[in-house]
C-alpha positions in Angstrom: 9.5 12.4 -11.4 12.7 10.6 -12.9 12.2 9.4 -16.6 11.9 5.2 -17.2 14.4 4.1 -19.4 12.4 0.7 -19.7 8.5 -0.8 -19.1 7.3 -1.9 -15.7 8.0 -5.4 -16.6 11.4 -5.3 -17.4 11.8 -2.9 -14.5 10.5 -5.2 -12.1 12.9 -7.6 -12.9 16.0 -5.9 -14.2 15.7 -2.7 -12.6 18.6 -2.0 -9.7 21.2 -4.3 -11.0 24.2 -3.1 -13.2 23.0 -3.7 -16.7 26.7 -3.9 -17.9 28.3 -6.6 -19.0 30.5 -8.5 -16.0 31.1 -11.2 -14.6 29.8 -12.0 -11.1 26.7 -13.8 -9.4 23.5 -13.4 -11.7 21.4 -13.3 -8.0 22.1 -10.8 -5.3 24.0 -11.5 -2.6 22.3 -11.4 0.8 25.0 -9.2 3.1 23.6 -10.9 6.1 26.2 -9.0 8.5 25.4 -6.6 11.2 28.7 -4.7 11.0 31.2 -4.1 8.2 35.2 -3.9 9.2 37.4 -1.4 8.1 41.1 -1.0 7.6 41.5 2.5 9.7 40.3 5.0 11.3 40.4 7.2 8.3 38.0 4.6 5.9 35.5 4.3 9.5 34.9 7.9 9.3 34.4 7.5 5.4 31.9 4.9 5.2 29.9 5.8 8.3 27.1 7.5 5.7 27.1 4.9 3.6 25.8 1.3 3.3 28.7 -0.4 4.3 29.2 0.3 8.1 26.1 -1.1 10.3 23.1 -2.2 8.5 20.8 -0.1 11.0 22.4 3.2 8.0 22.0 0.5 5.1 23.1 -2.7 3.6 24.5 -3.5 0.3 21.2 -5.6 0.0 18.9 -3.2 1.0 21.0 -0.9 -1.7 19.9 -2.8 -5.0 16.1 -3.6 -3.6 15.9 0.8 -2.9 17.5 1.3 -6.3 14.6 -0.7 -8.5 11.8 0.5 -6.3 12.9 3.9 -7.0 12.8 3.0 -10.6 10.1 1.2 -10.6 7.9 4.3 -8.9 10.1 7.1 -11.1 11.5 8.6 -7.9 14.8 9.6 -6.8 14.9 7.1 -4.1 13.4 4.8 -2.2 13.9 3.1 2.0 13.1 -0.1 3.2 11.6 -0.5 6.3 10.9 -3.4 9.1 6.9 -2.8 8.5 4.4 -0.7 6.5 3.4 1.0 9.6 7.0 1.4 9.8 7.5 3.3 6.7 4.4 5.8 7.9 5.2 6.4 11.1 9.3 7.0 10.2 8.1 9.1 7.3 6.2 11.2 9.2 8.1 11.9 12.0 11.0 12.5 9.9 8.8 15.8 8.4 6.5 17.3 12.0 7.7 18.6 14.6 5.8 20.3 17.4 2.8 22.4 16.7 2.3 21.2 13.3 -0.8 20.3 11.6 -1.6 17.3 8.8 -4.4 17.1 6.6 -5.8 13.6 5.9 -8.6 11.6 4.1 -11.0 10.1 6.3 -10.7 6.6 4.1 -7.4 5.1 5.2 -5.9 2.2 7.0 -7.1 1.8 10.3 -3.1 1.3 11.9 -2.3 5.2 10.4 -6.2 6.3 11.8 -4.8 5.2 15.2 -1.4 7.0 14.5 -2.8 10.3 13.8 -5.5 10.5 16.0 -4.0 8.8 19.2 -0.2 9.0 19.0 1.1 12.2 17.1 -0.9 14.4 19.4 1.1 13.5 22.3 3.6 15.1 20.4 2.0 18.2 20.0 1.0 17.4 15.9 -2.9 17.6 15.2 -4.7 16.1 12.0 -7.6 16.9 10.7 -10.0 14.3 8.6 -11.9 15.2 5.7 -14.1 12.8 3.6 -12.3 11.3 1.1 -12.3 13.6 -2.5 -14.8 16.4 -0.8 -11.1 18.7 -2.0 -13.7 21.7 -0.6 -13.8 20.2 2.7 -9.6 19.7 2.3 -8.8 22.8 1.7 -10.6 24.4 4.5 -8.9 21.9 7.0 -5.8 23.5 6.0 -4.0 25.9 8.6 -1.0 28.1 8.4 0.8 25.4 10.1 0.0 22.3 8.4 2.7 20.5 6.7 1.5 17.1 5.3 -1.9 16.4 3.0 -2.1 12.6 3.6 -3.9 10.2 1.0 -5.2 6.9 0.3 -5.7 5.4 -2.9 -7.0 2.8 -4.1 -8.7 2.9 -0.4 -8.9 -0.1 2.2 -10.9 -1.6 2.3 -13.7 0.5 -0.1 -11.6 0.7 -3.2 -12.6 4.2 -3.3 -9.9 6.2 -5.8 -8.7 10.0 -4.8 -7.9 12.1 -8.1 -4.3 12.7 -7.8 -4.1 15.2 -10.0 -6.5 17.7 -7.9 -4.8 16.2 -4.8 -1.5 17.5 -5.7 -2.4 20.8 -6.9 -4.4 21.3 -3.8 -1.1 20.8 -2.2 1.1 22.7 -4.1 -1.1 25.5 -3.5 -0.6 25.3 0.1 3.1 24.0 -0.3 2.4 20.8 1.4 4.1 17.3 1.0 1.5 15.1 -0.4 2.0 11.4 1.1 0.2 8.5 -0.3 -0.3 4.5 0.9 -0.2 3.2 -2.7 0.3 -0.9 -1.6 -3.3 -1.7 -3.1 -1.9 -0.2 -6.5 1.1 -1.0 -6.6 3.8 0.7 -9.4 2.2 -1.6 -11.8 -0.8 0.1 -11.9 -0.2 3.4 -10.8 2.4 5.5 -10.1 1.7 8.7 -7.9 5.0 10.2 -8.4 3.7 11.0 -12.2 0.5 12.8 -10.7 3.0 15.0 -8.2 2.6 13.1 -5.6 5.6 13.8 -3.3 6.1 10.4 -1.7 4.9 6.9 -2.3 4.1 4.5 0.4 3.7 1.2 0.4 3.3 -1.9 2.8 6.0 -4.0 0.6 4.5 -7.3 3.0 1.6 -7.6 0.6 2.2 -7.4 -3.4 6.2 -6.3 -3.2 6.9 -9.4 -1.3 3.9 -11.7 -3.3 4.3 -14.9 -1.0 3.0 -13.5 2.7 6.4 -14.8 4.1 8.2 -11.3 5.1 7.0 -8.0 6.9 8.3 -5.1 5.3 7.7 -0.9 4.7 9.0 1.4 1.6 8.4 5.0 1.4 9.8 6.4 -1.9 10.6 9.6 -3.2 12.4 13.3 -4.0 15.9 12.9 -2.3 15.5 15.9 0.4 12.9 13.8 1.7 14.2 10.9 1.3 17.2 11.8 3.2 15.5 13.3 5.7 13.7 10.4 5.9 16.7 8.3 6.0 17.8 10.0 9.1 14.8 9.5 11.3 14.9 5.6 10.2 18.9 5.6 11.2 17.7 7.3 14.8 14.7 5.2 15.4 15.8 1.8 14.0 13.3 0.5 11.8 15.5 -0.9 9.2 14.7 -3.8 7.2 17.0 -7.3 8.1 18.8 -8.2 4.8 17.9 -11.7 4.5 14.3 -10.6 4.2 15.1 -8.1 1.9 17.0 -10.5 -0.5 13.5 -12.0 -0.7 11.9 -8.8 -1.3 14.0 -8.4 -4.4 13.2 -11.9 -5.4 9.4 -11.0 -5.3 10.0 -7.7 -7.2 11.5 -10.0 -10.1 7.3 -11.3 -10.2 5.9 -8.3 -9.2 4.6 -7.5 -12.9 3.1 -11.3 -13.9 1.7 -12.1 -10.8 -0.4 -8.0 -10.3 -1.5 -9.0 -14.3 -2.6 -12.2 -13.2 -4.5 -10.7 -10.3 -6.1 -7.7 -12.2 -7.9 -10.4 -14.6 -8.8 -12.9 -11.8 -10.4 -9.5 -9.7 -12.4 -8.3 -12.1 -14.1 -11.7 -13.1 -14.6 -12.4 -9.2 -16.1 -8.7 -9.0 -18.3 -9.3 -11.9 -19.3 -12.2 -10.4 -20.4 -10.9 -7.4 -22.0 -8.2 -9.0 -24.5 -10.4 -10.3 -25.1 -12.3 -7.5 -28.4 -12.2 -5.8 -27.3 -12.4 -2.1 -24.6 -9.8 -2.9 -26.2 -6.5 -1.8 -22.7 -4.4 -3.4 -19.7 -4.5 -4.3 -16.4 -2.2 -4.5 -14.0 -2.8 -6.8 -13.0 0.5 -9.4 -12.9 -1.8 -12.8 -16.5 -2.4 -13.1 -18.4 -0.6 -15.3 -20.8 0.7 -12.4 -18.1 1.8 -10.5 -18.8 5.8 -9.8 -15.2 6.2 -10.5 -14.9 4.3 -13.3 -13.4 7.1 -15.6 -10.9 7.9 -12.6 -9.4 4.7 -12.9 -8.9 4.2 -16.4 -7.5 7.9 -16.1 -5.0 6.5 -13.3 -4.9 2.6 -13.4 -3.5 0.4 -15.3 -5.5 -2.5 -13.8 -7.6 -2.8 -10.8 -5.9 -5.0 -8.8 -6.0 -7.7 -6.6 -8.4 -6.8 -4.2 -12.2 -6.3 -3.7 -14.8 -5.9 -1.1 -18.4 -7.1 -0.8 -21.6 -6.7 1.2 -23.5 -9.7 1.8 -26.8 -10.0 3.8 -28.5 -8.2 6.7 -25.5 -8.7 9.9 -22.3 -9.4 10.2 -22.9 -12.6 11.5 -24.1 -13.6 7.8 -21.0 -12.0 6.7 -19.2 -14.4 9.0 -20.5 -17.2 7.7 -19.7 -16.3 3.9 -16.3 -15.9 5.1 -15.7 -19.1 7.2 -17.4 -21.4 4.5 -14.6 -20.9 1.9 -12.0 -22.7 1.7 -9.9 -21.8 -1.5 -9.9 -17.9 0.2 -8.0 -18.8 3.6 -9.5 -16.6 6.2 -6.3 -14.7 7.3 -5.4 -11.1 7.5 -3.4 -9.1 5.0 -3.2 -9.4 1.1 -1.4 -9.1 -1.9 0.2 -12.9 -1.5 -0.4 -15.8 -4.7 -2.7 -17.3 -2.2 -6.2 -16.3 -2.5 -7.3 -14.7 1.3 -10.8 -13.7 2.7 -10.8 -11.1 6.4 -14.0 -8.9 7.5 -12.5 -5.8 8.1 -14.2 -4.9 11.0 -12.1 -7.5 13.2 -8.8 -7.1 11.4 -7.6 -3.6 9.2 -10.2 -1.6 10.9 -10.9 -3.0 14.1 -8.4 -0.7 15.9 -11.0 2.1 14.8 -14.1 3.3 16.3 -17.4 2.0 15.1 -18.0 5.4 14.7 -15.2 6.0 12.3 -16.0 2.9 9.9 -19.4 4.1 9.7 -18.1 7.3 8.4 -15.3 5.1 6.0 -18.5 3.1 4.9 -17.1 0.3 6.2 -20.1 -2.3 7.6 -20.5 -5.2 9.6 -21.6 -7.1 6.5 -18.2 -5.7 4.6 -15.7 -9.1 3.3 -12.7 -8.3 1.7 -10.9 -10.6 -0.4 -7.3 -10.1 -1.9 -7.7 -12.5 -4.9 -4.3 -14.4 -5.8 -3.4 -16.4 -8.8 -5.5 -19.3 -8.5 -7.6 -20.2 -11.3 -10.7 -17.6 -11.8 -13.5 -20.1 -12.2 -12.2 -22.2 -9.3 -12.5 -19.2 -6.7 -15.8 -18.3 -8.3 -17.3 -22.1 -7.4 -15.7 -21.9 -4.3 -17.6 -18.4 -3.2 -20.4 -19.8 -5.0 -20.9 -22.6 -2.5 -20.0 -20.0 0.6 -22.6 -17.9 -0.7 -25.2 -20.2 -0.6 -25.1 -20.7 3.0 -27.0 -17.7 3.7 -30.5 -16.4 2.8 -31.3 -14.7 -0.3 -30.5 -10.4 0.2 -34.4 -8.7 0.8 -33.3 -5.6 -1.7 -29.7 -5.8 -3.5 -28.3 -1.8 -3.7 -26.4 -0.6 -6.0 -22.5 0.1 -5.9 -21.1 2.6 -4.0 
């Protein structure tokens, strides 16, 4: 883990620039070329590793944005990618090969279920599942040949949390790289890298970004990874376009005001819901009846902007909760200023099987909502009135 020279805040907005005194553009230029020219033959050879000879190796763009993701996480580095999935699937393939064996929590997004159950064994690389935090149950998954212990945390859409700190001396143990999909945390309320996590993932469409107008992937980290990492993404393709990633930066900038913003508005929405009697439980790791409630003061800094709930007897009343609000828009994916409702069981985990989710604890009656930066009481009224469309819960249960 590198040292911070400054707070998340002024990280977030100063960190990957040249702090010196110059003069030049305040903003970052978008390099919005596919190819950079060269004088010679001599200077094509020298800049072909570098990030100023095809943007599918890098961009001068994608340079800066790296550079204060890497500081903002306390890693060496950091990549862009075209998508989340992206970032996993490069990642990953970048450190298996053939025969190869990865360790991973049963609790994680659906798309990286798929991944390692359906796709990497066509390429000779099993994965086992183990319930999330049963480290007993971990540790006996592991073979001789497995390379990668792969975590979740906070968990989608459960908002379960995985203790870092016995996660990566489980896997320093073993000598494995410990990977992690931290996009529901974000580096403003945790950073893995300080637990010994080895690298950080995260879907940068959702908080990074803040305004559900790009589609991009980060994976952050030690520098052998990284550049091993950096290869694969060079050989497969996945590279982020530059225009979008000029935007990425410019979300960064807001990354620490708007989380704040919705850490507060979560919790009063999940207190809210708590005391709701239609509300049979919800999952969210700032309330006080949280299991893990110690855990996440011991890792979080906030909550964050997303919460789950379980609302009546089917999913049908679940549907009807979700299609009666209107200050949540029913759309898929989170992390945005806009306030957004989805039942995971036809969006994040639908690709699963009902099986799976079962196991996951993910129901029928399940809503998620990725609060934004609305005003708190307004989105309470509005599930209020939502709420109030089905019939009162026969026996509310307590939080899981």
């Amino acid at each position: 883990m590198k040292r911070h020279k400054h707070q998340q805040e002024t990280e977030a907005v100063r960190a990957g620039t040249n702090l010196d005194k110059k003069s030049g553009p305040l903003a970052t230029p978008i390099y919005q070329t596919s190819t950079f020219e060269v004088s010679d033959s001599d200077e094509q050879v020298r800049v072909t590793n570098t990030d100023m000879y095809y943007t599918r190796y890098g961009n001068p763009t994608h340079t800066v944005v790296e550079s204060s993701i890497a500081e903002l996480e306390g890693t060496d580095g950091a990549l862009l990618f075209a998508s989340g999935m992206g970032a996993i699937t490069t990642s990953i393939l970048a450190l298996v090969k053939a025969g190869d064996h990865i360790v991973a929590q049963q609790d994680i997004y659906g798309g990286v279920t798929k991944f390692l159950s359906a796709w990497l064994p066509k390429l000779g690389v099993e994965t086992t599942f183990f319930p999330t935090n049963h480290f007993e149950e971990c540790e006996r998954a592991i073979r001789p040949n497995t390379k990668i212990l792969y975590l979740e945390s906070p968990t989608n859409p459960t908002l379960r949390l995985v203790d870092l700190h016995k996660a990566a001396a489980i896997a320093k143990k073993h000598q494995l790289i410990t990977f992690i999909d931290s996009t529901f945390a974000t580096p403003i309320n945790q950073r893995p890298a300080e637990f010994g996590i080895d690298l950080v993932l995260h879907s940068g469409t959702k908080y990074f970004g803040g305004h559900s107008d790009l589609i991009c992937g980060v994976a952050a980290g030690r520098k052998e990874l990284i550049d091993s990492i950096r290869s694969t993404r060079t050989t497969i393709g996945g590279t982020m376009d530059p225009h979008a990633a000029w935007l990425l930066l410019r979300g960064i900038k807001t990354l620490a005001v708007r989380v704040q913003r919705q850490n507060e508005n979560a919790l009063r929405v999940a207190e809210y819901l708590e005391r709701h009697e239609k509300v049979r439980r919800v999952h969210y790791p700032m309330l006080k009846s949280h299991p893990q409630k110690a855990l996440a003061i011991e890792q979080l800094r906030g909550g964050g902007g997303v919460l789950s709930f379980e609302v009546g007897d089917t999913g049908d009343d679940a549907r009807r909760v979700a299609e009666a609000l209107t200050l949540f828009t029913l759309a898929p994916s989170l992390g945005g200023v806009d306030s957004l409702v989805t039942l995971p069981v036809l969006t994040s985990h639908a690709m699963i099987s009902a099986e799976h989710r079962a196991k996951m604890g993910v129901t029928d009656q399940m809503i998620r909502l990725s609060v934004g930066i609305e005003n708190a009481d307004d989105l309470i009224a509005d599930l209020d009135k939502a709420l109030a469309k089905i019939g009162t819960t026969r026996e509310a249960a307590s939080v899981r």
